[in-house]
N, C-alpha and C positions, 0 to 999 in steps of 0.2 A: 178033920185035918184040912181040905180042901177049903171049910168057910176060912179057917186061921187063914190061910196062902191070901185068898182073894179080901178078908180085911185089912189083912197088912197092907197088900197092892194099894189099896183106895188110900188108905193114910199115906201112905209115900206118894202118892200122884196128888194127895189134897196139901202137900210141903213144897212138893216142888213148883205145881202151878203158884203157891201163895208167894215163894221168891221171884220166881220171873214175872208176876205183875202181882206183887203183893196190894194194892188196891182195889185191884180188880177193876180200873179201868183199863175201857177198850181205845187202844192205840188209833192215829189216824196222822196222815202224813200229806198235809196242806200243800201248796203249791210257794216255792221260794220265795221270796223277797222281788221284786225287779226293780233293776238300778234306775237310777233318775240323771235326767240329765242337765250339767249346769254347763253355763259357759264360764270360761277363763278368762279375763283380758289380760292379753298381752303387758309385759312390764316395760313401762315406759324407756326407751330406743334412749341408751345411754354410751359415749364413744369420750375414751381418755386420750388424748396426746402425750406422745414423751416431755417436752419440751424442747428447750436449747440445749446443744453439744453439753456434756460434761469435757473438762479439761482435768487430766489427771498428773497431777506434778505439777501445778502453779507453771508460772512462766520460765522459771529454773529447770524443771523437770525434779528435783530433789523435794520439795513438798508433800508431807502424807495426804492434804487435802482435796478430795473429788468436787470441784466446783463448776458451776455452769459459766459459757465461755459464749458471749456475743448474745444474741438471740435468732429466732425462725421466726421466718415467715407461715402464717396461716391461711390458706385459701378452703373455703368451704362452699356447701347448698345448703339451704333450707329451705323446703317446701312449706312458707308458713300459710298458714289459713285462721279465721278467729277463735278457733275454739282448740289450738295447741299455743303454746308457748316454752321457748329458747330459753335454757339457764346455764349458765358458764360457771365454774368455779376452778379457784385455781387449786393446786393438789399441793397445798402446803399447809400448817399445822394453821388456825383460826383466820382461814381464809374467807372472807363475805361472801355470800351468794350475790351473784349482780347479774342481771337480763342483757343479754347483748347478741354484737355479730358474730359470726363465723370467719372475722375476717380480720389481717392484724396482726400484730408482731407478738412474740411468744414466748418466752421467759422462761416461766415455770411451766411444770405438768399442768396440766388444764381438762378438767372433763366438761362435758357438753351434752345437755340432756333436754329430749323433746318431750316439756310437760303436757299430757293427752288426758285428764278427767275423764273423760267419754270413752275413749279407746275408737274414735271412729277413724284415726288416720293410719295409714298401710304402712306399717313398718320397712324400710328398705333403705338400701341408696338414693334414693328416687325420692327421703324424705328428709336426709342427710348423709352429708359425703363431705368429709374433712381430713385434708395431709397437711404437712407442715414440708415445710424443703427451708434449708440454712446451708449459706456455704459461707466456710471457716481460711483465711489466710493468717493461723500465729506459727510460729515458730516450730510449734511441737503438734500443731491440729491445724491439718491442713486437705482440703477437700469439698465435696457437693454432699450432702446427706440428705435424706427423703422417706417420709414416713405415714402411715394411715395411722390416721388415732382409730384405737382398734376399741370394739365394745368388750370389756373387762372379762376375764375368766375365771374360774380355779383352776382350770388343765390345759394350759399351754406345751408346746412344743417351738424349739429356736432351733434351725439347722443353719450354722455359719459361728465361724468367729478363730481364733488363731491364738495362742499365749505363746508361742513358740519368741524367740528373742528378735527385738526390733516389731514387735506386734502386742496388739493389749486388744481386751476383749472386758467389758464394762459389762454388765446385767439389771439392765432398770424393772424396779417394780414397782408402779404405781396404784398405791389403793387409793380411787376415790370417792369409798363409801365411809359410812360413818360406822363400821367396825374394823376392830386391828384384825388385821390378817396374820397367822402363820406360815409359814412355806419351809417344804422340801423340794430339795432340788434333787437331780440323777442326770448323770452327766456320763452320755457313750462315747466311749472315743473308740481306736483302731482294737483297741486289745479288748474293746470291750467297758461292763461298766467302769469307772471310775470310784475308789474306795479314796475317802479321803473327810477328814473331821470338817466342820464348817456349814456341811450341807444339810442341815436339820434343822426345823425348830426355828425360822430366821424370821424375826420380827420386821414386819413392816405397818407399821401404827395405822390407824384412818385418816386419809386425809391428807399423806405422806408420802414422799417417794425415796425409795433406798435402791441404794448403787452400790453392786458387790461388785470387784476387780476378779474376775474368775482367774487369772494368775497367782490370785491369794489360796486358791483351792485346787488347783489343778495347772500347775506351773509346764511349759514345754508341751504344752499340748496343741500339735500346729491340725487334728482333725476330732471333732467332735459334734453333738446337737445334745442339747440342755431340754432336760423334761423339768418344769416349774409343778409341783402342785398345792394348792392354797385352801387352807380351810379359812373360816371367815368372811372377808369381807373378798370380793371376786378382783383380782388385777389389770390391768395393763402391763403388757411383757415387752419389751425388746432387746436387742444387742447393738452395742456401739462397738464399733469394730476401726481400730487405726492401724495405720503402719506408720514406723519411722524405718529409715536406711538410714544409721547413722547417724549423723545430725539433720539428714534432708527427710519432710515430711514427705508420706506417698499415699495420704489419702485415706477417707471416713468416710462409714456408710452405717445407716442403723437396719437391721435386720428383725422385721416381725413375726406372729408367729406365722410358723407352717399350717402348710392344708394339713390337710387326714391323709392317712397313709394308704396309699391304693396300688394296686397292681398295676395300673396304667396312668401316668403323667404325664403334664405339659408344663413343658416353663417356655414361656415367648421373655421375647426382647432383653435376647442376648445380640445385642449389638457392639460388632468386635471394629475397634479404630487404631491405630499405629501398631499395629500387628510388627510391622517390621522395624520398628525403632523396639520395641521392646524386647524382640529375638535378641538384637547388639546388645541392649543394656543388659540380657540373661548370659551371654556369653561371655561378656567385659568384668560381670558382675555377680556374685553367689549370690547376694543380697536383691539383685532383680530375679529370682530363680520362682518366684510368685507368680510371673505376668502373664504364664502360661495359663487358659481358660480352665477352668479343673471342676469338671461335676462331683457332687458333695451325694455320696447315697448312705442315708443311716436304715437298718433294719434293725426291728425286735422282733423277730423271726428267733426261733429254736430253730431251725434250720437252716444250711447252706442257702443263698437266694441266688440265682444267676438272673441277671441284670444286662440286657440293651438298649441301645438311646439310640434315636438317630438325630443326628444332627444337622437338621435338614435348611440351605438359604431359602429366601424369600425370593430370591431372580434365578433364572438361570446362567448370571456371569457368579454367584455364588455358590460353589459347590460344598456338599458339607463331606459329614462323616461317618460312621458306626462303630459305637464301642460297644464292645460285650464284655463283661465283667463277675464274678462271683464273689459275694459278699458275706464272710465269714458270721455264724448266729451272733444276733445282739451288739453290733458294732456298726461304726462309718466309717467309710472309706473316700478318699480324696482318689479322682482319676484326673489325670490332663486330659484335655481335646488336644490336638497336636493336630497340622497340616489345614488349617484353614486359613482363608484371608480377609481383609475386611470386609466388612458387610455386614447382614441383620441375619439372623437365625434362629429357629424354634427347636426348644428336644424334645423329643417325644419318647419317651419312654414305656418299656414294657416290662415286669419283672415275674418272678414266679413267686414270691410272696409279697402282700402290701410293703412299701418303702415311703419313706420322706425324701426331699430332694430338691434340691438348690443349686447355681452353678454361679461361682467367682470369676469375673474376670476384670479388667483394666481397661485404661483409659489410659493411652499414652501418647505423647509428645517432646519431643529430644527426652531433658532425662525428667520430665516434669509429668506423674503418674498420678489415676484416680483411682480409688476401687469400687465395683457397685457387688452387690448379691442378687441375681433374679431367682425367684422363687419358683415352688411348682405351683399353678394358681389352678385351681376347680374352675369348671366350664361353669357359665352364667346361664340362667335359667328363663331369670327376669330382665326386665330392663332395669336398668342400672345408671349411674349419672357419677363421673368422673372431674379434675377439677384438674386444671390447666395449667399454673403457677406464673403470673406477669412476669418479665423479665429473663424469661427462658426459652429454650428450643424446646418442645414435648412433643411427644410421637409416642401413637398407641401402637402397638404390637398386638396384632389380634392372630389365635389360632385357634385353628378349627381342628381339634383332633380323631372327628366322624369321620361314617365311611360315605357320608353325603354331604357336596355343596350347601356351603353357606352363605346370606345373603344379609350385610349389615349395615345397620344405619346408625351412619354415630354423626350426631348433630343435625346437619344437614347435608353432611357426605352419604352417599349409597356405595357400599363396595363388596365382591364377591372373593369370598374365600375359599378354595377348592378344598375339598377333603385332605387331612393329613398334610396341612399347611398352613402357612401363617400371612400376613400383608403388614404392611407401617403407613400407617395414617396420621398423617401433619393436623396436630389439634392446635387451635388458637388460643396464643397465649394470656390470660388473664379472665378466662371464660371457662363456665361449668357445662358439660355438653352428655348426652344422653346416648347408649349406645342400649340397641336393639338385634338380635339377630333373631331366623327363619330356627337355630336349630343350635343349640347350647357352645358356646367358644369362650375360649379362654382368654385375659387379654391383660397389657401391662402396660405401663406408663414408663415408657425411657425418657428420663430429664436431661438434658445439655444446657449447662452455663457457662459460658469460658473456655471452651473444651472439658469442663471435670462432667460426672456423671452420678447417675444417682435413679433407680430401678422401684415404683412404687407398683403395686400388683393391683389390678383393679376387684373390689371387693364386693360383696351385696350384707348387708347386717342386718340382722333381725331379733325379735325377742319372741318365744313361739308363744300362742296362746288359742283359743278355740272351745271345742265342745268338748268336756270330760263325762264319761257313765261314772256314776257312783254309786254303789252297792250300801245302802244303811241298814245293819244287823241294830 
């Protein structure tokens, strides 16, 4: 009985061993794979321009047609050297490639792309830097406007713009590659998102630029910020934003995208002028009830955000303010600044969850009003190269929003900016000038022509590229 027990044992241990390595090879476990390393180059430093004003309503104002009205000026840099080259095209449907300047009157959309074979030139502002400034006198578009041709996305953010009555708010998308782009849009206003048909699915061809009337989707909406997202071919985003009172025009301004949403912001060169002419024409008038200065805070927070600015001058005959605010989940809120008087000023904001952030204010003269939008701008890193616009007043607004002295050289100016403050530096008009600092500041281009106004944020653009590990199974 016992042999029975112990030959069964062996046949069942000679089954089991044959399933768990029925070959009867002996296992062994090598040493992985190691990744390799390749480099990337960078994709050639490509920057789109809006163009010139759209005018909506022909000269009647009764017209369904959105057409472009007068043209812009374009002031650029280029860092050329022999072994890149400058290609322009304009952003309309079988437009020619042609090599040219950066410099120039401006029409249509227009992109601008630094051809690099090699990949040896350092992408940045410091390799190109292009705005456009136009100012508009008809009837129904009347104003300074000011814009960074911005390097193209799929995921923009716009914080600004008004549909509310006597107000229009335009949505340029410029693709200027050679694939059609799709786009969704999501639009936050006070209550929250925006439900509303129109927002999906919207063709913008290659090569094309389409202008949606956001009062065609979102009618009375005087507070909102627009998320664009694009599959496809990558855009150019802005907002053109007007006001009318009535039949008198009160001023145009294009709006780009927003930074990234952070806990702590800087918007410079909020620079506030007929403060008191514009109090009268608010009190005389429902219709001037705008010209009060009004920070724009959007959150995509799930929860409550509480929200402080200060609003801090540049001198000490400038005194500011502090608003503290709580900003309901997933919404924008419009706050006034109230009690300040002319002069320049910087926000500095702090919040308990990431926000966007922008602030509106005016340009006024008896009853003759501009509007601009200052942005929140990202502190600069690198040095960076800014562009002047012939025929104007320009003043940088540099702020430093550390908790250490800064020390900056823009052009051949040296100027010192304290912690947690800002300075205004007179740039020369019709010149591209370099701005440097000891320790990362933020900084803004205030334009004056005529008295109107117009707010371009100073930028640094890049395409990332480098070392990747790659893993080959």
């Amino acid at each position: 009985m016992y042999k029975r027990f112990l030959a069964a044992a062996l046949v069942l241990g000679a089954i089991v061993a044959l399933f768990v390595n029925p070959l009867g090879l002996s296992l062994q476990i090598g040493d992985s794979a190691k990744p390799i390393s390749v480099t990337a180059q960078a994709k050639d430093l490509t920057l789109v321009c809006p163009g010139a004003l759209y005018r909506a309503g022909g000269s009647s104002g009764t017209s369904l047609q959105v057409t472009r009205a007068g043209s812009a000026t374009l002031s650029g840099f280029f860092a050329s050297n022999p072994s890149i080259r400058l290609v322009e095209r304009r952003v309309v449907a079988d437009a020619p490639l042609v090599a040219g300047l950066v410099n120039g009157p401006l029409v249509d959309a227009k992109s601008i792309t630094v051809q690099d074979p090699s990949g040896s030139a350092v992408q940045g502002s410091a390799l190109l830097a292009v705005t456009q400034v136009q100012k508009a006198a008809l009837s129904n578009l009347s104003g300074l406007a000011a814009a960074n041709c911005v390097r193209p996305s799929s995921d923009n953010w716009l914080v600004g713009g008004d549909t509310s009555p006597g107000r229009e708010t335009l949505l340029i998308l410029s693709n200027p590659t050679d694939v059609d782009s799709s786009v969704n849009l999501e639009i936050i206003g006070s209550g929250g998102t925006v439900s509303a048909p129109g927002l999906s699915s919207i063709s913008v061809p290659k090569s094309k630029t389409t202008v949606i009337p956001i009062s065609g989707v979102a009618p009375n909406l005087s507070t909102f910020a627009i998320h664009i997202v694009s599959s496809g071919g990558a855009l150019g985003t802005w907002l053109q934003v007007r006001t009318m009172r009535g039949l008198l025009p009160g001023g145009v301004e294009l709006v780009g995208p927003s930074a990234e949403p952070a806990k702590s912001l800087v918007i410079p060169g909020i620079f506030l002028r007929g403060l008191a002419d514009a109090a009268k024409l608010s009190a005389d008038n429902p219709a001037y009830a705008d010209l009060t200065p009004t920070l724009r805070i959007s959150s995509t927070a799930t929860t409550q955000t509480t929200v402080t600015a200060q609003i801090v001058g540049t001198n000490a005959k400038t005194y500011g303010t502090v608003i503290q605010q709580v900003i309901a989940p997933n919404s924008t809120m419009d706050i006034p600044i109230t009690g300040l008087a002319d002069g320049d000023y910087v926000a500095l904001i702090d919040s308990s969850e990431p926000v966007r952030a922008a602030i509106r204010f005016n340009r006024t003269k008896a009853k003759k009003t501009d509007l601009a939008w200052a942005p929140a701008v990202s502190p600069l890193k690198n040095k960076v190269v800014f562009n002047a616009p012939a025929g104007a007043i320009s003043k940088l607004a540099i702020a430093n929003p550390g908790k250490v002295g800064a020390t900056v050289r823009v052009g051949s100016q040296t100027v010192t900016v304290p912690a947690a403050s800002s300075v205004s530096v007179v740039a020369p008009a019709g010149r591209s000038a370099t701005i440097s600092s000891t320790v990362p500041v933020a900084a803004t281009e205030v334009i004056d022509v005529g008295g109107l106004v117009a707010v371009i944020p100073v930028l640094d653009y890049k395409n990332l590229g480098g070392q990747l590990s790659i893993l080959v199974r």
